[in-house]
C-alpha positions in Angstrom: -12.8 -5.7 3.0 -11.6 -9.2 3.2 -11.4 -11.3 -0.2 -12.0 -15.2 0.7 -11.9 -17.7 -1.6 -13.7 -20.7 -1.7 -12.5 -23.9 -3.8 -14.7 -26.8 -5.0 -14.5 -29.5 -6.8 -17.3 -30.3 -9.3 -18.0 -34.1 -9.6 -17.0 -36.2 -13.1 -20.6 -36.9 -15.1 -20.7 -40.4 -17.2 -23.3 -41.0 -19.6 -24.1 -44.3 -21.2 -25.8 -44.9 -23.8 -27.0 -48.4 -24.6 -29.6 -49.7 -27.9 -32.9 -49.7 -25.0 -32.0 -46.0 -23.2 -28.9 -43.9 -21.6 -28.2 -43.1 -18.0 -26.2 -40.6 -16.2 -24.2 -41.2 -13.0 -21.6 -39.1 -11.1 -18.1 -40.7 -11.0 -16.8 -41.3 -7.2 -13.7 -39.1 -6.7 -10.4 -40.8 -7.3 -12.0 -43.5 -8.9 -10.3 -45.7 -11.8 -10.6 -46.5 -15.2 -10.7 -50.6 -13.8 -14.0 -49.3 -11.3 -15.5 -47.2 -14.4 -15.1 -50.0 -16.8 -16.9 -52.3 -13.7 -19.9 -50.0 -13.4 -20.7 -49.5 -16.9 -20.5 -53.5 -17.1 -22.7 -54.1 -14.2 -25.1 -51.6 -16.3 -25.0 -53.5 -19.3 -26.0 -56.6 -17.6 -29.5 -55.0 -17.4 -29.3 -52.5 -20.5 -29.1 -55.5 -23.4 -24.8 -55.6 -23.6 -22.3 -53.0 -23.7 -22.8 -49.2 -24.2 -22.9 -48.1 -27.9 -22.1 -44.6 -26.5 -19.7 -43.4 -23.3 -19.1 -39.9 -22.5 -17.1 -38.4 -19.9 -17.0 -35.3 -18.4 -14.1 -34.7 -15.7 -15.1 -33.0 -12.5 -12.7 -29.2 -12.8 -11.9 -27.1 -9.9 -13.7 -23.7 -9.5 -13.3 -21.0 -7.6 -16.3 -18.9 -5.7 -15.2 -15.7 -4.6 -17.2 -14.0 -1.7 -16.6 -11.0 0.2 -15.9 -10.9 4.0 -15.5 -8.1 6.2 -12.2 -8.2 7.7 -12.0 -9.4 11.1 -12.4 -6.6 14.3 
């Protein structure tokens, strides 16, 4: 038997939380700390100010193995 390996890339998570509630949103691929800073101020426009609270998580690579039959 044949041993593929499949790679994927599992998104970044940001939550912020503001004084009135938190939200959750997946981070775009590639994107900077300039765009991140942007979103969570475009949030805060309607959230009562600034986050009290940011976290991050960053997206890591895994790795799904599957087996295959070799190939005839």
């Amino acid at each position: 038997m044949h041993k593929s390996r499949e790679h994927r890339l599992r998104p970044s998570r940001v939550t912020a939380v503001f004084e009135d509630g938190a939200l959750s949103f997946i981070l775009a691929r590639g994107a900077t700390l300039e765009e991140l800073s942007g979103r969570l101020a475009d949030l805060g426009q309607g959230h009562n100010g600034r986050p009290v609270a940011i976290t991050v998580k960053f997206g890591s690579s895994s790795r799904k193995s599957r087996l295959s039959p070799d190939p005839v």
